[in-house]
Steps between C-alpha positions, in 0.01 A plus 500: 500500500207799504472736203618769703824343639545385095462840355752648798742192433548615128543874604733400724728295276479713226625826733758249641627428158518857380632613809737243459642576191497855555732422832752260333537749168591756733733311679653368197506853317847563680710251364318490214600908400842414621520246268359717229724841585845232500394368126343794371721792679255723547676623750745682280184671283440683858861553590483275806685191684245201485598523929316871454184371278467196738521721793220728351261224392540411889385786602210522261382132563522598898275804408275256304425234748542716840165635557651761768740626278319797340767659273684353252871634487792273225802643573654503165172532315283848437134432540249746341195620666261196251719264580494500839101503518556154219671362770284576764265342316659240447624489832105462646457161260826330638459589855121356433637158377710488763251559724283247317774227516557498854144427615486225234764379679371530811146336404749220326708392846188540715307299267765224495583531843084446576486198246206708282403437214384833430803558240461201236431619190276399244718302225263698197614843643847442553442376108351831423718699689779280353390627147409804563816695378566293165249773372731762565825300450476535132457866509815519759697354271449626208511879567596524890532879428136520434393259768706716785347834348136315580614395824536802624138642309378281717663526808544916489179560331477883392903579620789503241794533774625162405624629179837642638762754318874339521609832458300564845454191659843327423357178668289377265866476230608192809139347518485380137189350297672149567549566859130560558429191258723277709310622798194465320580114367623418871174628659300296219686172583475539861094538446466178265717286737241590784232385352668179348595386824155566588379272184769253608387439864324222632 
């Protein structure tokens, strides 16, 4: 295998992987916040049914992942003027690992459909790779409050619209801190069992 088609081969597995665990979080996030609003009720803190909050979170995950959809509208939630452009932020990055997933795909069925050889990955980067969040797992789990607030320094560089008013954006009173860490934790596992299968192949 040429340097060139080496470099592109770790690119593409690592965009596959991220993609990937972007993908399955999101898909999981539903059942996940039902979950969460049944044990926690925090349907009642916003006077709703958990049928109505469900319903909503619809809604805003068809908004999220539906790149022709260009205005987000919850029924039986208000959404202020900042939180609308955090979501539409928000909304660019998921319909981008979407995006990102489905030609990995692709490239992954042609490639096994052609018999290449293009896609085997080196066994030290899927090590590295592999390894690569146990430097931020400790700081997840100790303060997960601090690690989402850098999250999103990072990922909405120079915009505070993530930090949401219940009182304006009744939302973010359903989406709770371990909502977003379950999605977070399910996203992480998803990532290191790509790359282990990828250490584990022959």
């Amino acid at each position: 295998m040429s340097k060139r088609n080496n470099i592109l081969t770790i690119i593409y597995h690592f965009i596959f992987a991220i993609s990937t665990s972007v993908v399955t979080a999101l898909v999981a996030s539903w059942p996940l916040l039902f979950v969460f609003v049944l044990v926690q009720k925090t349907n009642k803190t916003v006077n709703l049914s958990i049928e109505q909050v469900m319903n909503s979170y619809n809604q805003l995950l068809w908004y999220l992942i539906w790149p022709f959809k260009r205005k987000l509208h919850m029924r039986d939630f208000h959404t202020s003027a900042m939180a609308a452009r955090h979501f539409a932020d928000v909304k660019k990055l998921f319909v981008l690992a979407i995006v990102a997933f489905l030609c990995c795909l692709i490239i992954y069925f042609w490639c096994k459909r052609q018999n290449q050889k293009f896609l085997r990955l080196n066994k030290v980067w899927a090590l590295l790779f592999l390894l690569l969040p146990i430097a931020v797992l400790p700081f997840a789990l100790a303060n997960f409050d601090n690690f989402f607030i850098t999250f999103h320094h990072l990922f909405f560089a120079g915009s505070n619209t993530w930090l949401f008013d219940p009182a304006t954006d009744p939302i973010i009173n359903v989406l709770t801190e371990g909502f977003f860490a379950s999605c977070f934790a399910i996203a992480g596992i998803v990532y290191e069992l790509y790359f282990a299968d990828k250490l584990l192949q022959k």
